[in-house]
C-alpha positions in Angstrom: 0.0 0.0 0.0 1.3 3.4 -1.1 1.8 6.2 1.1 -1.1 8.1 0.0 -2.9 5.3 0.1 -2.0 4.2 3.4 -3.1 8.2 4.1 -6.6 7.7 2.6 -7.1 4.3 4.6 -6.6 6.3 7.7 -8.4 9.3 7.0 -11.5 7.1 6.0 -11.1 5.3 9.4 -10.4 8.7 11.2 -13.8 10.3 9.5 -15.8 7.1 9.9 -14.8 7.0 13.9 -16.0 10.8 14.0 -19.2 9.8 12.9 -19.6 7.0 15.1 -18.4 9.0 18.0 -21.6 11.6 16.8 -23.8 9.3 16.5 -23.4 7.3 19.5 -23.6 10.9 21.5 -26.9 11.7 19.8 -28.4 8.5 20.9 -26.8 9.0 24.4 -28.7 12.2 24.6 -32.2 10.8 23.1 -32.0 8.3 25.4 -31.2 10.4 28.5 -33.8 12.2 27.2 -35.6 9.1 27.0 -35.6 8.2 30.6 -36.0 11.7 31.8 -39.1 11.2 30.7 -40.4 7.5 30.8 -39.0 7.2 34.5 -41.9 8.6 35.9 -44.8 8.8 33.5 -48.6 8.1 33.4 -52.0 9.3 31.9 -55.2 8.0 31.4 -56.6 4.9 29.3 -57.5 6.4 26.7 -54.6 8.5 26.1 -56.3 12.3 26.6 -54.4 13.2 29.4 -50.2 12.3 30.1 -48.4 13.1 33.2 -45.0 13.1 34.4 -41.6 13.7 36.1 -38.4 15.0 34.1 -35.1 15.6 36.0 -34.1 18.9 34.3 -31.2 18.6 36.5 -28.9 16.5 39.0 -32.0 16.5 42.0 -34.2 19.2 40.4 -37.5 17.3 38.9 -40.4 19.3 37.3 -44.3 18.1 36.8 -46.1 18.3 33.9 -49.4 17.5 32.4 -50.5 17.7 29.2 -54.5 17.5 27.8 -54.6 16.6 24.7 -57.9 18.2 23.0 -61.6 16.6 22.3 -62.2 19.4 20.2 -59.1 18.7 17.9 -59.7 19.7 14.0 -57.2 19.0 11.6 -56.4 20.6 9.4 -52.8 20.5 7.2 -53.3 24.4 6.4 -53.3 25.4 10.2 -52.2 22.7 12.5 -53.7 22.5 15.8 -51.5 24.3 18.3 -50.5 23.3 22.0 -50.4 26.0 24.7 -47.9 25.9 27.6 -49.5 27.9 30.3 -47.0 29.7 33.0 -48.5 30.7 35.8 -46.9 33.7 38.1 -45.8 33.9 41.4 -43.2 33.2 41.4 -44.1 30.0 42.8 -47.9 29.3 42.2 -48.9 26.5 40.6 -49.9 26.3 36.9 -50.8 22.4 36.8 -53.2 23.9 40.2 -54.3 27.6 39.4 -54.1 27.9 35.8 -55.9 24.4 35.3 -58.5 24.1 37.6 -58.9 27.7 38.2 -58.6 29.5 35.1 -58.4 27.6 31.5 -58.4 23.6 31.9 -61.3 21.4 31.1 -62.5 21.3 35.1 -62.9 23.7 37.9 -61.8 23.2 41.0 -65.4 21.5 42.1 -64.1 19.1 39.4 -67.1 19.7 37.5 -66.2 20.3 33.5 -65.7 23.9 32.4 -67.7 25.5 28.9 -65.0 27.8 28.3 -61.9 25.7 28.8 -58.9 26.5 26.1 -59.1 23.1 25.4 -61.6 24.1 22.7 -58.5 25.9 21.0 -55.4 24.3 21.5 -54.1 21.0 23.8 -53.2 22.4 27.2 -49.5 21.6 28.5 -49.4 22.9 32.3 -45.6 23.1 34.0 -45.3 23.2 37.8 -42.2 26.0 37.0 -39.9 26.8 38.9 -38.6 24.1 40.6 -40.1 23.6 44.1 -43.9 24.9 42.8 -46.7 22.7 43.3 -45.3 19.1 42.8 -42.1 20.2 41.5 -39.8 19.1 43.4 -35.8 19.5 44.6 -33.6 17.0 46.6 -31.8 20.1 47.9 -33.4 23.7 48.9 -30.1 25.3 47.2 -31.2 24.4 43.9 -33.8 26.6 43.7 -33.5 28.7 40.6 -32.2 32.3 41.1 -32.9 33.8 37.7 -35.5 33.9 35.1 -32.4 32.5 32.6 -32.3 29.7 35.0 -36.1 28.9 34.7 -35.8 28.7 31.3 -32.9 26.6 30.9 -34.7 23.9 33.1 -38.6 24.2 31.4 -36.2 24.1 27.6 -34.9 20.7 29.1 -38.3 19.8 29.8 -39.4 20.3 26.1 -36.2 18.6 24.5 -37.3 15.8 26.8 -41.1 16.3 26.1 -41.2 17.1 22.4 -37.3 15.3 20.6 -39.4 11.8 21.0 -42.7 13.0 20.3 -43.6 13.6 16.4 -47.4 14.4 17.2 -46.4 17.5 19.7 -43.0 18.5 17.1 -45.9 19.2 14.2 -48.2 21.8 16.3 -47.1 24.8 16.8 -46.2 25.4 20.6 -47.6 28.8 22.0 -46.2 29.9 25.2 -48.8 31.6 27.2 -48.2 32.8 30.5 -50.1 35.4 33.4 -48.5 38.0 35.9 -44.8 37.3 36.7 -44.9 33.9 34.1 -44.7 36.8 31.6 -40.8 37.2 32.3 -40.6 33.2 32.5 -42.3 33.4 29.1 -39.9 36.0 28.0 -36.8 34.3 28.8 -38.2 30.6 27.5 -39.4 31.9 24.3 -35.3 33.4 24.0 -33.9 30.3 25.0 -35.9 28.0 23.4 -35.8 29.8 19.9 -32.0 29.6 20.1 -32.4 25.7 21.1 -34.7 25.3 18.0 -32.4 27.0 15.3 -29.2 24.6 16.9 -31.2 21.6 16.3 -31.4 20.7 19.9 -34.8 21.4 20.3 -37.8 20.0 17.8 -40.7 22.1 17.9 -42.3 24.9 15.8 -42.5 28.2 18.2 -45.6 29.7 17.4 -45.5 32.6 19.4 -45.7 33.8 22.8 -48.6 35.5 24.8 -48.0 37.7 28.1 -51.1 38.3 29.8 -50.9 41.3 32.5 -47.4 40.4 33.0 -44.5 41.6 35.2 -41.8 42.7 32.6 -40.9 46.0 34.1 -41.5 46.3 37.4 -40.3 49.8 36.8 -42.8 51.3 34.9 -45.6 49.1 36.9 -44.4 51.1 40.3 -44.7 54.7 38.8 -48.0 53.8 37.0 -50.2 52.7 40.4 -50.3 55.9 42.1 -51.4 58.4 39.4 -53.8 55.4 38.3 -55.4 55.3 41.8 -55.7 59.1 41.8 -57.3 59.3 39.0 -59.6 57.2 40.1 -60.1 59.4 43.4 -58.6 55.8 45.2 -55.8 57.6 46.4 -55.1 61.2 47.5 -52.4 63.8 46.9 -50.6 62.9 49.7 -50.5 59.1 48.8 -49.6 59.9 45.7 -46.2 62.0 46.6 -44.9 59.4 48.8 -45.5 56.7 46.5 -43.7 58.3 43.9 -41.2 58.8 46.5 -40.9 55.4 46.4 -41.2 54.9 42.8 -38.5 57.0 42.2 -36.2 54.8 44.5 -36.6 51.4 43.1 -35.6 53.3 39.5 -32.4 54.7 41.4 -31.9 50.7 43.0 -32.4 49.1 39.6 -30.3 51.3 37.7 -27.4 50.7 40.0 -28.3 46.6 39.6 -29.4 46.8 43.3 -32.0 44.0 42.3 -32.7 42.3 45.9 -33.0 46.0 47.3 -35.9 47.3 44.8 -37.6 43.8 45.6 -37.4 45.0 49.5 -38.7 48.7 48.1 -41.4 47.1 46.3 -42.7 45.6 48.8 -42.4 48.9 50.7 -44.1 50.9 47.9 -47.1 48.1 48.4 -48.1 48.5 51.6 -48.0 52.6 51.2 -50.4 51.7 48.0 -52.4 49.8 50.5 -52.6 52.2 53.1 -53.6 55.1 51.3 -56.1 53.7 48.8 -57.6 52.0 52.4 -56.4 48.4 51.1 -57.5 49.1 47.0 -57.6 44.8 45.5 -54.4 44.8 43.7 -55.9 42.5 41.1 -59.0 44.6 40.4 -58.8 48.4 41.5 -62.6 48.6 41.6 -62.6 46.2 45.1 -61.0 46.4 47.9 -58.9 43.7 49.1 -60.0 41.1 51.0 -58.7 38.0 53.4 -55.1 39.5 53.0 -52.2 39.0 55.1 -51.3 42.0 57.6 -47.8 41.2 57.9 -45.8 42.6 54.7 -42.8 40.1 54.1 -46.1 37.3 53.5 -47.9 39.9 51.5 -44.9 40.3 48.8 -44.4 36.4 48.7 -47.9 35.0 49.1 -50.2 37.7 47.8 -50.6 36.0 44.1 -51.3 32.5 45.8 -53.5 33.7 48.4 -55.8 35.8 46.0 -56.1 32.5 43.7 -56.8 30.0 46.4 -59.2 32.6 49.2 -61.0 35.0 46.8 -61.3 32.7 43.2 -61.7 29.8 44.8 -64.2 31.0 47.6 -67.0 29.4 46.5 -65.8 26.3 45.6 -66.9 22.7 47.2 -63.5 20.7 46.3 -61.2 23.8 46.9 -61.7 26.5 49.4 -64.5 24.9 51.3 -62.6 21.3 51.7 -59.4 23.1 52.8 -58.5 25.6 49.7 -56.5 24.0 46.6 -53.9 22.4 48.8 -56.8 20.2 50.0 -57.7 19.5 46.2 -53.8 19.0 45.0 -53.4 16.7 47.7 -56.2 15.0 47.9 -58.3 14.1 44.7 -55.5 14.9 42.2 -52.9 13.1 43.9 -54.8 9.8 44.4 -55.5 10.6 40.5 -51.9 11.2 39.2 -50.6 8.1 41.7 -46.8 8.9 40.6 -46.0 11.5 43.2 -42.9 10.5 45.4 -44.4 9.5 48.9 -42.4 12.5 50.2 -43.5 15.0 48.3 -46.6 17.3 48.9 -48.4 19.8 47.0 -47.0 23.1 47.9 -44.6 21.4 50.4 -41.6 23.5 48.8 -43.4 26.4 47.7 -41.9 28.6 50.1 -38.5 28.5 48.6 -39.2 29.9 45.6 -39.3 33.4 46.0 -36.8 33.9 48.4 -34.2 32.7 45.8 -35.6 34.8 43.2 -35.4 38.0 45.3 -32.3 39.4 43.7 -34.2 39.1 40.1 -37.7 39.6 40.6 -37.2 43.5 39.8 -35.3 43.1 37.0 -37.2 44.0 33.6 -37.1 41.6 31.0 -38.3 44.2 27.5 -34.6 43.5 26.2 -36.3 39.9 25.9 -39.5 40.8 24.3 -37.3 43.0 21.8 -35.7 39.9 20.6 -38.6 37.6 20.2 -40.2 40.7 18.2 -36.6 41.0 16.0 -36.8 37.9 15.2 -40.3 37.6 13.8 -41.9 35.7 16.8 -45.3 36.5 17.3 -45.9 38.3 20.3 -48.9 38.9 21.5 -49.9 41.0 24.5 -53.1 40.6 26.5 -54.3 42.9 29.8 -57.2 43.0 31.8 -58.7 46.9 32.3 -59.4 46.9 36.2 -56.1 45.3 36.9 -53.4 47.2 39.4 -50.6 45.0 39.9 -49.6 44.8 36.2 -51.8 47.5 35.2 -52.4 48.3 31.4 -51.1 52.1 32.2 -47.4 50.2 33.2 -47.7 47.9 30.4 -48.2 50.9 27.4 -45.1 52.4 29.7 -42.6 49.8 28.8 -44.1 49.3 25.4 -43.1 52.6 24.3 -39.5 51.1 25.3 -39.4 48.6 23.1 -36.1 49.4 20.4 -38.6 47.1 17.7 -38.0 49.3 14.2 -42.0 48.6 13.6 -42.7 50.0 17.0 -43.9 53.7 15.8 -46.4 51.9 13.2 -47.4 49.9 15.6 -48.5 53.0 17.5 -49.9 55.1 14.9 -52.2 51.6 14.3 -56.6 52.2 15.3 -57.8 50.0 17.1 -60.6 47.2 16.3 -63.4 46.5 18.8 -64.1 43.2 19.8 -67.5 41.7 20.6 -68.3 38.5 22.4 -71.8 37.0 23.3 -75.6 38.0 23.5 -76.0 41.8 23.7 -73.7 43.0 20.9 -71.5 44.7 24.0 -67.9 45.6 23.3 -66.1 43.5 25.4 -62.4 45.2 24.2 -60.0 45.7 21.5 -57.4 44.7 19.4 -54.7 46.7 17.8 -51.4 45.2 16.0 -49.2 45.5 13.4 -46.5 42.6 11.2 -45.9 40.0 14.5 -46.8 42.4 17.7 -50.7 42.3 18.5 -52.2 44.0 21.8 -55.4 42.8 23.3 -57.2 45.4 25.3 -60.0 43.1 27.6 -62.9 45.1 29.5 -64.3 44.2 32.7 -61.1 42.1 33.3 -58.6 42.4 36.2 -55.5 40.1 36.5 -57.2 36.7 36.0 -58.6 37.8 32.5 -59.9 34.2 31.8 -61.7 33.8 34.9 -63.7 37.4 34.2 -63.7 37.5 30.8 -64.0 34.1 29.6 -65.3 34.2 26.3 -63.4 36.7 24.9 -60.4 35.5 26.3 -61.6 32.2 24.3 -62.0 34.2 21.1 -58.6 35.8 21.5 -57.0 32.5 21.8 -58.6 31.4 18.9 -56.8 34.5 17.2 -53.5 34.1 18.6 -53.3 30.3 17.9 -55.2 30.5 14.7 -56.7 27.4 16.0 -59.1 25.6 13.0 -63.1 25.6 13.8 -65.5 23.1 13.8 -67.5 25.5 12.3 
């Protein structure tokens, strides 16, 4: 054999071991993947409903469950979609709140709900971060401590949710999310778009929905008093010291003191609370009610408490048997049967927002400027009598976006939307190329449990789910 031959022979070997080496790694990460997933996995009979475990990390385990849709049309021109719902917090419960309080196919009496999103798309419900609901960690210090953090573990949870699952890689995934999910849904839709175009990732990103959501904290605390005066909740004297305080947690996030705004904000609440004589940050029309007095629980616990005492007051399963912990651990347990015996509903909640402290404040509109730049729909939804992420904050930080459609989008009218017997207008719509903004009436922060039939129709829009009809 000649030299060049005897160069060939190893350069063939040499490229032909490469490719071995590849694609023994790729089936080393499908089946990690793999048994992420199928370690801890169940679902009904007749295959509507799956449930699971995946370790997203060393000892860091999120829950999932995913409806799949009775109402399913298909159609090859528009696929039918799957929603990922992320609830806020952080640290309440989307596979508690957001599905049997707010868009899944029963309510927390377990009886079925008309206007569950389920007509629209298949629900996917993450307990996100780790350590909400029956997410779980093996250690308190792996908490997440970041947004970027959240969405590195619920991207993990798609590779190992969607790479082995051709039925979920052909709908389109929409990522819609409510009150502090917004910047979970900010950061995922980043991070998994960047997972997607490296190949890691199969799924089709169809676009990402932030319903009132927390992504600038900033412009939310300067918006609340002059809302509240306007609407004679607060006086002048209110008003000065809250924009006192306003005007501090702008001068602590511009010097990157994160953890100190998050102490100012909490501040900033309780003066909001105390001069509008205790205004229902979720719907500035009521006052609140069944709060906590002592502040540290009100800026951890106010999101979960207002879901579980006021939404779920009248209900037989939930509040009256004990709230949703009672339901979670009780009904839905005995149901899902692959909870670890040492894990509880809740039981790790409390961890959560403490290790987020240092980026709760921190805005995430860089974020929603990238999704826009790179032709992700994005879609924007707020209720009209909410406070805490108040459609006055949220056309604030619009008006920050660095988008180069942002002045058209502007300049756009808006279109009236209707829903229902009466012919009343029930809000409006206004967009322009892959930005739309949803306007809802009568809503505060839990649009889909005051407005549901809009809501309905706007997820219809967003999803361009195909009709029956």
């Amino acid at each position: 054999m000649s030299g060049d031959q005897r160069a060939a022979y190893h350069s063939c070997r040499s490229d032909a071991a490469m490719a071995l080496i590849k694609l023994l790694t790729l089936f080393l990460v499908l089946f990690t993947a793999f048994l992420r997933i199928s370690a801890l996995t169940s679902g009904t009979a007749d295959g509507s409903e799956q449930w699971g475990y995946v370790q997203v990390r060393p000892k860091a385990h999120l829950f999932w469950w995913l409806y799949k849709s009775p109402f399913r049309v298909d159609d090859p021109a528009n696929p039918w979609p799957t929603i990922l719902w992320l609830q806020g917090g952080p640290g309440a419960s989307g596979v508690a709140f957001g599905n049997f309080v707010e868009i899944g196919p029963l309510d927390a009496n377990l009886e079925p709900r008309n206007s569950t999103w389920l007509r629209k798309a298949d629900l996917l419900f993450v307990d996100s971060p780790v350590g909400t609901g029956f997410s779980y960690v093996d250690d308190v210090n792996l908490a997440v401590k970041t947004d970027e953090d959240s969405a590195t573990d619920l991207t993990t949870l798609l590779k190992a949710l969607f790479n082995g699952d051709e039925a979920l890689q052909k709908n389109p995934l929409y990522i819609f999310a409510e009150s502090y999910g917004g910047k979970f849904a900010v950061t995922l839709g980043v991070a998994a778009l960047k997972a997607i175009e490296a190949g890691e990732l199969k799924a089709q990103l169809g676009g990402v929905a932030l319903g009132d959501s927390w992504i600038s904290p900033e412009d939310f605390a300067f918006a609340w008093a002059p809302l509240l005066k306007d609407l004679s909740r607060m006086d002048e004297t209110g008003l000065n010291i809250s924009n006192s305080w306003a005007s501090k947690i702008q001068q602590q996030l511009a010097a990157g003191e994160f953890a100190d705004a998050t102490q100012s904000w909490a501040t900033l609440e309780g003066v909001i609370s105390q001069y509008s004589n205790d205004v229902d940050f979720y719907n500035f029309m009521l006052d609140a009610a069944d709060e906590p007095t002592d502040q540290a629980e009100v800026a951890v616990n106010r999101y979960t408490l207002y879901l579980n005492k006021k939404l779920l007051g009248g209900a037989k399963s939930g509040a009256d048997a004990g709230g949703i912990e009672s339901l979670m651990n009780g009904p839905i347990r005995d149901k899902l049967m692959i909870i670890p015996p040492n894990v509880s509903w809740g039981g790790q909640g409390a961890i959560v927002f403490p290790a987020m402290e240092g980026d709760f404040m921190r805005p995430r509109i860089q974020g929603v400027d990238e999704l826009l730049a790179k032709g992700v729909n994005v879609t924007i939804y707020n209720g009209q009598v909410d406070l805490i992420c108040c459609t006055k904050g949220v056309e604030l930080w619009l008006k920050k976006l660095k988008w180069d459609s942002l002045k058209e989008f502007l300049s756009k009218d808006r279109k009236p939307l209707y829903c229902g017997d009466g012919g009343a207008t029930k809000g409006f719509v206004s967009s322009h190329k892959n930005l739309f903004f949803y306007w809802i009436l009568g809503a505060g922060h839990f649009v889909p449990v005051d407005q549901p039939c809009v809501s309905l129709e706007m997820v219809g829009n967003v999803t361009r789910s195909p009709s029956l009809s």
